[in-house]
C-alpha positions as CSV (number, residue, x, y, z in Angstrom):
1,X,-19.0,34.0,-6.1
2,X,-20.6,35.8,-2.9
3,X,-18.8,39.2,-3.7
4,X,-20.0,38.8,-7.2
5,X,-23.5,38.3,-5.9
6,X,-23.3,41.4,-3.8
7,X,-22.1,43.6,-6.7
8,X,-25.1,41.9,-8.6
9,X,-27.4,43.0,-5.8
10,X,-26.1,46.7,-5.5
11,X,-26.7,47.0,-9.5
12,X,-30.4,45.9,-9.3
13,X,-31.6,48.2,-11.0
14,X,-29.5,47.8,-14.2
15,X,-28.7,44.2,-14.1
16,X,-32.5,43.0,-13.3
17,X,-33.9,40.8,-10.6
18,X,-32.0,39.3,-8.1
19,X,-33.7,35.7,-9.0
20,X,-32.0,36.1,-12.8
21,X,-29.0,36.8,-11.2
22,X,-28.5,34.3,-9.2
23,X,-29.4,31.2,-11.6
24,X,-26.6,33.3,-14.2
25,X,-24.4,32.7,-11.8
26,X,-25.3,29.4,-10.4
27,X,-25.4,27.7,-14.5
28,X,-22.1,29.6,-15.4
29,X,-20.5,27.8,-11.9
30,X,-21.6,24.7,-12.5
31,X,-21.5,24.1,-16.5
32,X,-17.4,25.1,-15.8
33,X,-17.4,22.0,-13.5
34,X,-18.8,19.3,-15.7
35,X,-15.5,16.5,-16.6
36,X,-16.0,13.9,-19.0
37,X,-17.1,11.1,-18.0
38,X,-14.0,8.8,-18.7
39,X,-12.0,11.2,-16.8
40,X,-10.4,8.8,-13.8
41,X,-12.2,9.8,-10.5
42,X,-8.8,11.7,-8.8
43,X,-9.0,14.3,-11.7
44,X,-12.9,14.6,-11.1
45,X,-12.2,15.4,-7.5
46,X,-10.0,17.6,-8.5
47,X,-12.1,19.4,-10.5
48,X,-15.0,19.0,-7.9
49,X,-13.1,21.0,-5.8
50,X,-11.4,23.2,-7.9
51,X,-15.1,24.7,-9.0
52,X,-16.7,24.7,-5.7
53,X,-14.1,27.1,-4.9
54,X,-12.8,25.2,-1.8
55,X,-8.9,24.9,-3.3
56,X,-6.7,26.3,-6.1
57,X,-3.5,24.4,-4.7
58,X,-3.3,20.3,-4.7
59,X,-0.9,18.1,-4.1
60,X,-1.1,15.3,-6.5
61,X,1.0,12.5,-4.8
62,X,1.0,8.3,-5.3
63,X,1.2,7.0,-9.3
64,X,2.4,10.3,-10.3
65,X,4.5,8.6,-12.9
66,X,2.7,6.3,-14.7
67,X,0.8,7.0,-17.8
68,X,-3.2,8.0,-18.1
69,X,-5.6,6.7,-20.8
70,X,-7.6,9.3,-22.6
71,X,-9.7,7.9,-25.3
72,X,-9.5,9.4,-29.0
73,X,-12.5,10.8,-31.0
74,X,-11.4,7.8,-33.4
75,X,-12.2,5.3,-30.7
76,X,-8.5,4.8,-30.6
77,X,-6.8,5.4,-26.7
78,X,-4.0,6.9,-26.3
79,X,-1.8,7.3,-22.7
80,X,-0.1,10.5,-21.9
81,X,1.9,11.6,-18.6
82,X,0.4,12.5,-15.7
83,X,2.1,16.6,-17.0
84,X,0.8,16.2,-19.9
85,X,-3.3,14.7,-19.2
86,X,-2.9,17.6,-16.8
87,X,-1.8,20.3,-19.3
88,X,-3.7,18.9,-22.7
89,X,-7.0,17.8,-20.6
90,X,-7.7,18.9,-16.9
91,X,-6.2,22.5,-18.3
92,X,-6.8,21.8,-21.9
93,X,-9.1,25.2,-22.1
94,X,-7.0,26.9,-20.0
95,X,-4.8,30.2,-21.8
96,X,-1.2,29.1,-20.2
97,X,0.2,26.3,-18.2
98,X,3.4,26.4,-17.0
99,X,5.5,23.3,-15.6
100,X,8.4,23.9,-13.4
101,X,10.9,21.4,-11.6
102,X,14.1,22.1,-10.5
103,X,16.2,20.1,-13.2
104,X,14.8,21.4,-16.4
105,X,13.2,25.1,-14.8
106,X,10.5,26.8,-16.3
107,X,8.6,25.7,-20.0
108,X,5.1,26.4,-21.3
109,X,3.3,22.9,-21.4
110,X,0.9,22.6,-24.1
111,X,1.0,19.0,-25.2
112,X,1.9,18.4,-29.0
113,X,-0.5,21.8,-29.5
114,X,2.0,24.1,-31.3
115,X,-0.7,26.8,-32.0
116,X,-1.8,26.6,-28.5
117,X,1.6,27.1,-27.3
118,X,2.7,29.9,-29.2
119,X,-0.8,31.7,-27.7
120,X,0.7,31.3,-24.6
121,X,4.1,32.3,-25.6
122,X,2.6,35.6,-27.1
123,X,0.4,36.2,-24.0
124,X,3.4,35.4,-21.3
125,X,6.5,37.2,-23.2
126,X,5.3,40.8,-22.7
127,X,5.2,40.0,-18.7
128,X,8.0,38.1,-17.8
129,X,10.2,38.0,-20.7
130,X,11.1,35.3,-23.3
131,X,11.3,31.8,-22.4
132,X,14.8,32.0,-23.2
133,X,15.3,34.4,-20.2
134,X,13.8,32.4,-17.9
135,X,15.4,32.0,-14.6
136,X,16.0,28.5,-13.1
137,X,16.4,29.1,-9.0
138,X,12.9,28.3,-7.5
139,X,13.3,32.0,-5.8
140,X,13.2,33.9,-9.2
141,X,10.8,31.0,-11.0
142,X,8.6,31.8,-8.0
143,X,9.4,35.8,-8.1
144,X,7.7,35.6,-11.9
145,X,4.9,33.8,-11.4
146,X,3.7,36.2,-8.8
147,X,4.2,38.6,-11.4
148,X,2.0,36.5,-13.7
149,X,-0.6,36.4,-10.7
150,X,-0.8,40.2,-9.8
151,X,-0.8,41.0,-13.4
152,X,-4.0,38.6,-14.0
153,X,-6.1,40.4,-11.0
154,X,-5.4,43.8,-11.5
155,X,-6.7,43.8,-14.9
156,X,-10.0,45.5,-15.3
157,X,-11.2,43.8,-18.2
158,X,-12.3,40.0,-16.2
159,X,-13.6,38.5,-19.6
160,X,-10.1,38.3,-21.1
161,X,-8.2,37.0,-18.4
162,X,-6.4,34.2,-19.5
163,X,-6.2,31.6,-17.0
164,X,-3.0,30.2,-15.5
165,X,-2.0,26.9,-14.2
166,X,0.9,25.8,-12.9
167,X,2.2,22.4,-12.4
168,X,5.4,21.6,-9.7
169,X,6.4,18.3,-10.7
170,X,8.9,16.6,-8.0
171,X,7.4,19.0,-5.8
172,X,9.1,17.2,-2.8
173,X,12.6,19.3,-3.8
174,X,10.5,22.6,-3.6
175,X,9.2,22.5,-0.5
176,X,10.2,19.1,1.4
177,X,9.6,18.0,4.8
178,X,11.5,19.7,7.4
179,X,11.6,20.7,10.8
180,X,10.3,24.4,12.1
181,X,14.1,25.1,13.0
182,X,15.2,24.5,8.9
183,X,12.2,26.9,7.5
184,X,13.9,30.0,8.1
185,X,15.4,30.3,4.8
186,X,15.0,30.1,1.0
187,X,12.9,26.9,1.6
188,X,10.3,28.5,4.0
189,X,9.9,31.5,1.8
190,X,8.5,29.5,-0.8
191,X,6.7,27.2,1.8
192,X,5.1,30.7,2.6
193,X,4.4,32.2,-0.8
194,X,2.6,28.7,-1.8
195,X,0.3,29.2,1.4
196,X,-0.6,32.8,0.7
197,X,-1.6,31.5,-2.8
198,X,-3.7,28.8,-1.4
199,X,-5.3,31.6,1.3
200,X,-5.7,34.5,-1.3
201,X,-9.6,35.1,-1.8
202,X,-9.2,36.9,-5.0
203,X,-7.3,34.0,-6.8
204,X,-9.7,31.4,-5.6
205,X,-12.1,33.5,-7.4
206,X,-10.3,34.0,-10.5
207,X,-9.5,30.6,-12.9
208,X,-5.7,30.1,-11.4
209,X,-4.7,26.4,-10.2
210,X,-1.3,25.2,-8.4
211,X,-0.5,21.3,-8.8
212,X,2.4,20.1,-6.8
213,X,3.4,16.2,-7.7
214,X,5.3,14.3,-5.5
215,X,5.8,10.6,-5.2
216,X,5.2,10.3,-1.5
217,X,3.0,12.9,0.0
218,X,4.8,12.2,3.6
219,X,8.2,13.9,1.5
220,X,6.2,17.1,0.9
221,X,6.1,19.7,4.0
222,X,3.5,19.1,6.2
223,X,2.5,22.6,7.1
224,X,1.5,22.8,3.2
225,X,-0.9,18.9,3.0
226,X,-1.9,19.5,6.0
227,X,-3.3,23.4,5.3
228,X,-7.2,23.5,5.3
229,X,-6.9,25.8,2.2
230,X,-4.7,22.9,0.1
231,X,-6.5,19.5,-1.2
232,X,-4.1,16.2,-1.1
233,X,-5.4,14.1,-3.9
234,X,-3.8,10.4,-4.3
235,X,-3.6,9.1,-7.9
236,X,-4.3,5.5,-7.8
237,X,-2.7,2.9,-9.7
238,X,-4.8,2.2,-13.2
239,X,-8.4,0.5,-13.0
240,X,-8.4,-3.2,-14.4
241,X,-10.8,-1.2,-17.2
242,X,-7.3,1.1,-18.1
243,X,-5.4,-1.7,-17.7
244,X,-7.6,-3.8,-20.4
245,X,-7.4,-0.7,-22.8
246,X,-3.4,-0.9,-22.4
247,X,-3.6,-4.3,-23.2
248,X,-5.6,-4.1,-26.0
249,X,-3.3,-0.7,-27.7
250,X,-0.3,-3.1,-27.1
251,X,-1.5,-6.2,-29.1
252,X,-3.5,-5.0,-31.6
253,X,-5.9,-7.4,-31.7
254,X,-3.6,-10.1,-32.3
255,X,-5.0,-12.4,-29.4
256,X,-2.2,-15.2,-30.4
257,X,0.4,-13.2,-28.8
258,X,-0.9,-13.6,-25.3
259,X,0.0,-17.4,-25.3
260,X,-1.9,-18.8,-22.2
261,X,-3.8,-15.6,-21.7
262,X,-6.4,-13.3,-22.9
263,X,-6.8,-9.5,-22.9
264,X,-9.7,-9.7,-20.0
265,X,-7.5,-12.2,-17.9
266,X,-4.4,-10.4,-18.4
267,X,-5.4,-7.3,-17.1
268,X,-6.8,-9.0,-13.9
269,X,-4.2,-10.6,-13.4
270,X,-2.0,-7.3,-14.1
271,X,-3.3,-5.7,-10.5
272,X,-0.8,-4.1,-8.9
273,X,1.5,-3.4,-12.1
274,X,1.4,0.5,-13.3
275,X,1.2,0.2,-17.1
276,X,4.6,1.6,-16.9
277,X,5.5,-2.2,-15.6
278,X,3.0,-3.8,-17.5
279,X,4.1,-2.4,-20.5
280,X,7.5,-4.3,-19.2
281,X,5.8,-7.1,-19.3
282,X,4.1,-7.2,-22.6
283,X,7.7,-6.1,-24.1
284,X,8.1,-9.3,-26.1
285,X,4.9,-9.1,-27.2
286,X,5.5,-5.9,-29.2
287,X,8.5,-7.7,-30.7
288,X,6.5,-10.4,-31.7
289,X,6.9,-12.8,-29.2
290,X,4.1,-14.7,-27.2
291,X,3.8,-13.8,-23.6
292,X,4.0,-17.0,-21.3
293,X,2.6,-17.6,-18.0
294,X,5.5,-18.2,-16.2
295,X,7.8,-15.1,-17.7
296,X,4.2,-13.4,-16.4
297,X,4.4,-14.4,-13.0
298,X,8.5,-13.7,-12.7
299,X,8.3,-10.0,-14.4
300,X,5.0,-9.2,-12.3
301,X,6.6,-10.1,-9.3
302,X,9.8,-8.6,-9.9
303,X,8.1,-5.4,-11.1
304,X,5.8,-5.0,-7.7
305,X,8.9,-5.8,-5.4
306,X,11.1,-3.1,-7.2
307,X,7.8,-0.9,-6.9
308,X,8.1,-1.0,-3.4
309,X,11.6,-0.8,-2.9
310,X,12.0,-4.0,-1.8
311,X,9.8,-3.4,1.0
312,X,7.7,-6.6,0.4
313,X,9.2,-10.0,-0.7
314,X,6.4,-12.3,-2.7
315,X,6.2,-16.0,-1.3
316,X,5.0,-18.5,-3.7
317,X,2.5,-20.8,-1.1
318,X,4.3,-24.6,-2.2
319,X,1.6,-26.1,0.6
320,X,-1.8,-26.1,1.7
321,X,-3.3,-27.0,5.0
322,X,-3.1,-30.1,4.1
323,X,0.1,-30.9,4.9
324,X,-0.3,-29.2,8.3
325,X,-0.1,-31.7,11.7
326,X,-2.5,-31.2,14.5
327,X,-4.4,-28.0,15.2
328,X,-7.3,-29.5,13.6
329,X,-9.9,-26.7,15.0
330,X,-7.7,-24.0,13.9
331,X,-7.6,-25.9,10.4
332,X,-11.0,-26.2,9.7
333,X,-12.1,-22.8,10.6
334,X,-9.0,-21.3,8.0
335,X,-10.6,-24.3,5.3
336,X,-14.0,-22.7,5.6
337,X,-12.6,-19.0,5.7
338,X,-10.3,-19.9,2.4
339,X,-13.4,-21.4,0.8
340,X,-15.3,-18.7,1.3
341,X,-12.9,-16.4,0.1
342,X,-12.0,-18.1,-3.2
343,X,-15.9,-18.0,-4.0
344,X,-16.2,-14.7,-3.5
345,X,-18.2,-14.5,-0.4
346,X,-15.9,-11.8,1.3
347,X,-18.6,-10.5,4.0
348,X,-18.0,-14.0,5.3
349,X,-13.9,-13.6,5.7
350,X,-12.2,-12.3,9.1
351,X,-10.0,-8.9,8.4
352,X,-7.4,-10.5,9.8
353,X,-5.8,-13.4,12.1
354,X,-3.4,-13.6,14.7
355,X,-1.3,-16.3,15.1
356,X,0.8,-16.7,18.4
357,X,2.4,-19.2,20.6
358,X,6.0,-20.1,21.5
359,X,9.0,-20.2,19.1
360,X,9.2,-22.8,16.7
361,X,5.6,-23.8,16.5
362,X,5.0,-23.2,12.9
363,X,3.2,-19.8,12.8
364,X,4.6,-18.6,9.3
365,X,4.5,-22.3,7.8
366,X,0.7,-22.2,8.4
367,X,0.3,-18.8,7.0
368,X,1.8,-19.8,3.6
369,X,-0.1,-23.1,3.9
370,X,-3.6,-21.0,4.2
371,X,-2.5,-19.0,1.6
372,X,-1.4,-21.7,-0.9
373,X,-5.1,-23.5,-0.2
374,X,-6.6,-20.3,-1.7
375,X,-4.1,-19.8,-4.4
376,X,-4.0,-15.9,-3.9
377,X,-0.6,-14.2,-3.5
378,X,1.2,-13.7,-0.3
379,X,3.9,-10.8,0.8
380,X,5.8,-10.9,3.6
381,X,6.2,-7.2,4.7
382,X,9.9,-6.3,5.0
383,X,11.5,-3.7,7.6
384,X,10.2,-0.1,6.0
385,X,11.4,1.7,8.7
386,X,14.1,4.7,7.5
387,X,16.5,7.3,9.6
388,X,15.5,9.9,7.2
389,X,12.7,12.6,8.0
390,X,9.4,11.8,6.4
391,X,10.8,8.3,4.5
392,X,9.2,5.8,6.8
393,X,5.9,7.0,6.4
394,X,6.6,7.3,2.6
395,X,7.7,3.8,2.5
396,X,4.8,2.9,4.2
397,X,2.5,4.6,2.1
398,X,4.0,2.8,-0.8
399,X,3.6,-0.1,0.1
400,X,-0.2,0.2,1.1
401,X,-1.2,1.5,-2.1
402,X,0.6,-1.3,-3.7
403,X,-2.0,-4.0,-1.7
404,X,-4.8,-2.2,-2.2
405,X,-4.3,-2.6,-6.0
406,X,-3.5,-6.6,-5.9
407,X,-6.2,-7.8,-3.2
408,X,-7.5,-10.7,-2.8
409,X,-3.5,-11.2,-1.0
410,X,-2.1,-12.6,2.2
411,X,-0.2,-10.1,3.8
412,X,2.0,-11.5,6.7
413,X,4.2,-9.3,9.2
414,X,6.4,-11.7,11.4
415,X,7.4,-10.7,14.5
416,X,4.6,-8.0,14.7
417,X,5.1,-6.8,18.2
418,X,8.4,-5.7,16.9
419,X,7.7,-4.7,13.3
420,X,4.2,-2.3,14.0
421,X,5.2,-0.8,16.9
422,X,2.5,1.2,19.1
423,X,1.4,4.7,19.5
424,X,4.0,5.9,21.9
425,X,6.3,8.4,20.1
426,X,9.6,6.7,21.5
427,X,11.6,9.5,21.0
428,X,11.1,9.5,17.2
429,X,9.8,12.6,16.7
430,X,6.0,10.8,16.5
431,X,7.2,8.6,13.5
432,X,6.3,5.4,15.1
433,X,2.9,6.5,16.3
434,X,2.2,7.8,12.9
435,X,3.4,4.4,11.4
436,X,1.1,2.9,13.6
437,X,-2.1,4.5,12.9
438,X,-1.1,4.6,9.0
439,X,-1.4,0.6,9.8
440,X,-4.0,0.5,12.1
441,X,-6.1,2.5,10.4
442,X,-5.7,0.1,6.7
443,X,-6.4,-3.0,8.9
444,X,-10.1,-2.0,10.0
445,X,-10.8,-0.4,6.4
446,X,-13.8,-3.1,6.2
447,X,-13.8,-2.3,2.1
448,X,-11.2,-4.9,1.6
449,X,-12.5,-7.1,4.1
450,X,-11.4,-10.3,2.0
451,X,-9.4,-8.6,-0.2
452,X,-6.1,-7.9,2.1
453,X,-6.0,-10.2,4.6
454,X,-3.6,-9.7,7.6
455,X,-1.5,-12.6,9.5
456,X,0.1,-11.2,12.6
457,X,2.8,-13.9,13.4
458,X,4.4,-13.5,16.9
459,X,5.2,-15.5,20.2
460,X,4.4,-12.4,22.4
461,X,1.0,-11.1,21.4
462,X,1.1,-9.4,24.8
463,X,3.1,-7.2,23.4
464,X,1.0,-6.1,20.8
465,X,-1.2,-2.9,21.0
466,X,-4.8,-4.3,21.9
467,X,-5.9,-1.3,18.9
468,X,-4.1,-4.0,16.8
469,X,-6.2,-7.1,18.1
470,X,-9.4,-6.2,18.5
471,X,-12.4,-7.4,16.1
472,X,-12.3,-5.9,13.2
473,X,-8.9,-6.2,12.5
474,X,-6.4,-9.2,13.7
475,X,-9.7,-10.5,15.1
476,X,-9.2,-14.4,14.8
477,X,-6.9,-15.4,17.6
478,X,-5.6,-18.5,16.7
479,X,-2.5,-20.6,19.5
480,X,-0.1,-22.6,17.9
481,X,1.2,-25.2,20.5
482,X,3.8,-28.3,20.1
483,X,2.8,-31.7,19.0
484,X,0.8,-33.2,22.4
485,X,0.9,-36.7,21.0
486,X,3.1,-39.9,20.1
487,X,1.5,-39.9,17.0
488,X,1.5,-36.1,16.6
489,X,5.0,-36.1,16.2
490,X,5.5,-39.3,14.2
491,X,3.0,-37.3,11.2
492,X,5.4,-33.9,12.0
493,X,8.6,-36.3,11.2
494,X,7.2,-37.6,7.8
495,X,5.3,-34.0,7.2
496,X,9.1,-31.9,7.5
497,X,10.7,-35.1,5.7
498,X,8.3,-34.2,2.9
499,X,8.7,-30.4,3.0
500,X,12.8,-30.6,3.1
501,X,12.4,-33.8,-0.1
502,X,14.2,-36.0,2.8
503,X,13.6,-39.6,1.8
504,X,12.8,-41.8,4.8
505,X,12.5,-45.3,5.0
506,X,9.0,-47.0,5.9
507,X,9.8,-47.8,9.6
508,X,12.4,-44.4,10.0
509,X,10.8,-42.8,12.8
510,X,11.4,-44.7,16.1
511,X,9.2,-44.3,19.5
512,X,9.1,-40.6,20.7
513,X,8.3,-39.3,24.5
514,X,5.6,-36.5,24.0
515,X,6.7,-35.4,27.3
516,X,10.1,-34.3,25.3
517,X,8.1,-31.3,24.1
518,X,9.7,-30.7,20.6
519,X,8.5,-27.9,18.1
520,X,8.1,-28.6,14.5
521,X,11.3,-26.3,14.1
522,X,12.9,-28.7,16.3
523,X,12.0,-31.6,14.5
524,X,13.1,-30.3,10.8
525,X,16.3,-29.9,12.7
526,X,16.6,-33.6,13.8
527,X,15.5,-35.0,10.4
528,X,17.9,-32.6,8.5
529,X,20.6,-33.7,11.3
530,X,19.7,-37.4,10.6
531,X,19.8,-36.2,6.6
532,X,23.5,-35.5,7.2
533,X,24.2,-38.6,9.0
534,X,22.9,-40.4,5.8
535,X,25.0,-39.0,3.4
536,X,28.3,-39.5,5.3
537,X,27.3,-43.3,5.6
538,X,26.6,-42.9,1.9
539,X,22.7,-44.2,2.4
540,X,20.3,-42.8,-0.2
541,X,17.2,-42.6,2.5
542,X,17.4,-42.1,6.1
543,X,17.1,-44.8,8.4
544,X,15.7,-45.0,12.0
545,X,19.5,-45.3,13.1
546,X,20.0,-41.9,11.9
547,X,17.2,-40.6,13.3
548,X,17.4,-41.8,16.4
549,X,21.1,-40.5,16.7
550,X,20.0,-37.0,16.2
551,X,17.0,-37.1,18.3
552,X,19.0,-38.0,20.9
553,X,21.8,-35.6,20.5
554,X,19.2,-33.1,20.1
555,X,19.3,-30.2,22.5
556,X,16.1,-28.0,21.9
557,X,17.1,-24.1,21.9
558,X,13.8,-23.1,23.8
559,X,12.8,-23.8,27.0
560,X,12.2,-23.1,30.4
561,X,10.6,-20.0,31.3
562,X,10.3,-18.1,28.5
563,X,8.7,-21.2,26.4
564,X,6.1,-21.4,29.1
565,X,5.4,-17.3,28.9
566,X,4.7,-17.6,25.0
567,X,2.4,-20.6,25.5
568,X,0.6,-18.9,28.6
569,X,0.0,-15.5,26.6
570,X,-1.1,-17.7,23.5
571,X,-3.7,-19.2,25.4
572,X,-4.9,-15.8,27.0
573,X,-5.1,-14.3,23.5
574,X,-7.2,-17.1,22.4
575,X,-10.3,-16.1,20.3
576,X,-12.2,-19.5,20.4
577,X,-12.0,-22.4,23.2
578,X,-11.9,-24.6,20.5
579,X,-8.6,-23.8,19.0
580,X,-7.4,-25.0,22.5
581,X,-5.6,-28.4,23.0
582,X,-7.3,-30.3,25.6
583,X,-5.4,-30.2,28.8
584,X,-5.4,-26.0,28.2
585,X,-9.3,-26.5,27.4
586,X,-9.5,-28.0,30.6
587,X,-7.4,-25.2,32.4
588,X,-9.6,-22.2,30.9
589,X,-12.6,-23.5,32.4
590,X,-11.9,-24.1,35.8
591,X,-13.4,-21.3,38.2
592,X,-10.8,-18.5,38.1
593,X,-9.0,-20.0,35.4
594,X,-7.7,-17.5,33.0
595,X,-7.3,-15.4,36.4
596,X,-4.8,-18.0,37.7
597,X,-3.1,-17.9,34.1
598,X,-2.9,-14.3,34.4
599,X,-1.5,-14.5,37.9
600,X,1.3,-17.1,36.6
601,X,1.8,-14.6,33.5
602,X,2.5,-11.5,35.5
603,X,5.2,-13.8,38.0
604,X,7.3,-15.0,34.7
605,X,7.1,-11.8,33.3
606,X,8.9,-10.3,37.2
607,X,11.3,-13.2,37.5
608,X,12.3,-12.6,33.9
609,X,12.6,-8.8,34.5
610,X,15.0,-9.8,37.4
């Protein structure tokens, strides 16, 4: 637009003042950028940039698969591919689009248009040849294009260009991620012809666009996403407003075959499903079937695991708080936070929690118990780690956009000091520091404060980066400790009876030394020890014989040392005194206190090293 302006300026005299000019210019540039308003707001950044003259190349990576709505002139919507919204609406103007992947080469994409596609079969035939000539290798596909380019700038006549876009679907194949040593070839000579497309001036200036559409953008070569001349643009999955639309072009307005739904509550309850999956879902109702809540719930859930690759397994909460024993502070303050959360007041929510103490205390059983007292779904977030190049960080990326889409949702990660790693490269080429702040960086987004709520479960929390910890993220700190009572761990024997549908009798549990120190693992082991003895002496409920067999048998599996440097670092991690039991209240507030647990800390930690 500048050079224009300066040819402007040197033709005063003929071409008036340069006031006119100017606003010419100015209301041609910004009429060409006006989108419709129902456009979805990735293609109106795309646009955006497109006219501001910032980009002609994106990369178009996330839902790339999944249909988008585009409402009829008859009020009626209709859902096209991503190739195909692209070609028929963000291009629709446009004289030729061309789409190109690697398995079916090089076709004019003009949507069900047949005059529009024979106008661009008559304009492209004279250049490169007939579509029936069309090569296949990426080199030649690539070779003719530039053809197609050079052609369009060196004409004189700038009126009657026709305007080219071209569309790389599985772009990942073209130009995937790779290390400096591997670019020497065929795949960093197109790497470098994309570039030089993305740099050239005189194509930025002339109506030429390059989407490449990949699934995960960490599978596309850096050196290209990460080129200040090329836009990365994430297409999300569909708004509960498509989603609704889908619903409503599936049933037609026959309400009945919803069953225990209707169109508003199905497509809120939908989040997370593509309409790909959703329209999985409503598959019997097309049939003629009624759609149940139950078949619901099992194809939603199946549906969001496979769209992760089995990166996230869905818990179904059977508990709530309720049936948890002891930790009464920590209790109340998740009651209030679940409350708040189920009635909307998110501001009021943490970000996320940390739960910590020694092994066998209960920390995931707690988790599933807060989230069953909200009644929100709850992942537990699977190893996504991967030996190949780029495919951790995909995996990752997955999954993330995956919870942003089905918030409000419990997200737990056990054995986070393990699982998130830190910022230190490790020898992995940087993929555990980028993991990390991929992580990190979702954690302390504040605009899903309530909405993805994180639960890091681990008995070393010393281990865990403080990045991680601090307020804003994990920032409720609550220590999980053993049953400190007689009649603590009385209520934990009926509570895992309960949980494991063992039937006790009334006066089962017998007298039980506190002093023995036994986690609620170890007590579901001695009730489902005395379970066994039960059945051998064919008895339909177990008996405080049984019982007191295996409690005596029992041998716990952690102790000494490192039981007492998981309970010392839980107590140091606390967040709130109150969360404390009273003998480690007591210990925190002497003079020097958490100094003298520190001291104690760092001598395990040597003696263990030894």
């Amino acid at each position: 637009m500048l050079d224009r302006l300066v040819c402007c300026v040197v033709n005063l005299e003929t071409l008036g003042s340069v006031r006119d000019i100017v606003r010419d210019i100015m209301t041609e540039h910004t009429s060409s950028a006006r989108t419709p308003d129902w456009f979805p707001d990735w293609a109106k950044h795309l646009a955006e940039l497109y006219f501001s003259g910032t980009t002609c190349v994106f990369v178009l990576h996330g839902n790339v698969h999944d249909l988008i709505r585009c409402p009829g002139p008859d009020g009626e919507d209709t859902f096209v591919t991503l190739q195909d919204f692209l070609a028929s609406q963000v291009f629709g103007n446009w004289g030729v689009v061309i789409n190109y992947d690697l398995g079916s080469g090089m076709r004019l994409q003009a949507g069900n248009n047949s005059e529009r596609l024979q106008k661009m079969v008559t304009h492209v035939s004279p250049r490169i040849g007939d579509p029936g000539t069309w090569p296949r290798s990426p080199d030649k596909v690539l070779d003719q294009l530039e053809r197609l380019i050079q052609h369009s700038l060196l004409r004189d006549d700038k009126a009657n260009r026709e305007e080219l876009a071209v569309l790389f679907p599985y772009a990942q194949y073209l130009v995937p991620a790779a290390e400096m040593s591997s670019l020497s070839g065929a795949t960093g000579a197109r790497l470098v012809r994309l570039l030089s497309w993305a740099q050239n001036p005189y194509i930025k200036r002339t109506q030429m666009a390059f989407c490449l559409v990949a699934d995960k953008l960490s599978e596309v070569n850096d050196r290209l996403v990460t080129n200040p001349h090329v836009a990365s643009i994430e297409v999300p999955l569909p708004t509960e407003q498509d989603r609704l639309a889908f619903v409503k072009s599936v049933t037609k307005g026959r309400q009945d075959s919803l069953g225990d739904f209707t169109e508003e509550s199905l497509a809120r309850l939908a989040s997370g499903l593509n309409l790909i999956n959703l329209n999985t879902v409503l598959s019997g109702v097309k049939s003629g079937g009624q759609l149940q809540s139950e078949r619901f719930k099992r194809l939603k859930k199946t549906a969001i695991e496979r769209e992760c690759h089995g990166l996230v397994e869905f818990i179904e909460p059977q508990h709530t708080l309720d049936l948890v024993v002891g930790h009464q502070a920590a209790k109340s303050r998740l009651r209030d936070d679940a409350r708040w959360v189920g009635e909307g007041q998110l501001d009021a929510a943490p970000m996320g929690y940390l739960f910590c103490g020694p092994v066998g205390t209960g920390k995931s059983f707690l988790a599933e118990c807060y989230a069953g007292s909200i009644g929100i779904p709850c992942v537990k977030l699977r190893n996504f780690r991967s030996k190949y190049v780029g495919e951790t960080e995909g995996n990752l990326q997955q999954v993330l956009t995956v919870l942003r889409s089905l918030g409000p949702i419990v997200v737990m990660i056990d054995e986070a000091d393990a699982m998130l790693g830190d910022r230190r490269s490790s020898g992995d080429s940087g993929t555990s520091g980028r993991v990390f702040s991929m992580i990190a960086s979702q954690m302390g987004d504040t605009r899903y404060r309530g909405k993805i709520i994180w639960m890091l479960l681990t008995c070393r929390p010393d281990l865990l980066p403080i990045d991680l910890k601090r307020q804003g993220r994990a920032e409720v700190h609550i220590p999980l400790f053993y049953p400190q009572a007689e009649e603590e761990m009385r209520e934990m024997f009926r509570v895992m009876a309960r949980k494991n549908d063992v039937p006790l009798a009334e006066d089962a549990v017998p007298d039980i030394d506190a002093a023995r120190s036994l986690s609620g693992a170890d007590i579901e082991s001695v009730v489902l020890a005395a379970r066994r003895a039960a059945l051998t002496a064919g008895k339909e409920a177990v008996e405080q014989e049984e019982l007191q067999v295996a409690l005596d048998t029992f041998i716990p599996s952690a102790q000494g040392l490192e039981k007492e440097l998981q309970e010392l670092v839980a107590v140091l991690e606390c967040t709130d005194r109150e969360f404390l039991t009273d003998d480690w209240r007591n210990e925190v507030a002497q003079p020097n206190g958490r100094a003298r647990l520190q001291e104690r800390t760092t001598a395990i930690r040597q003696i263990l090293e030894m």
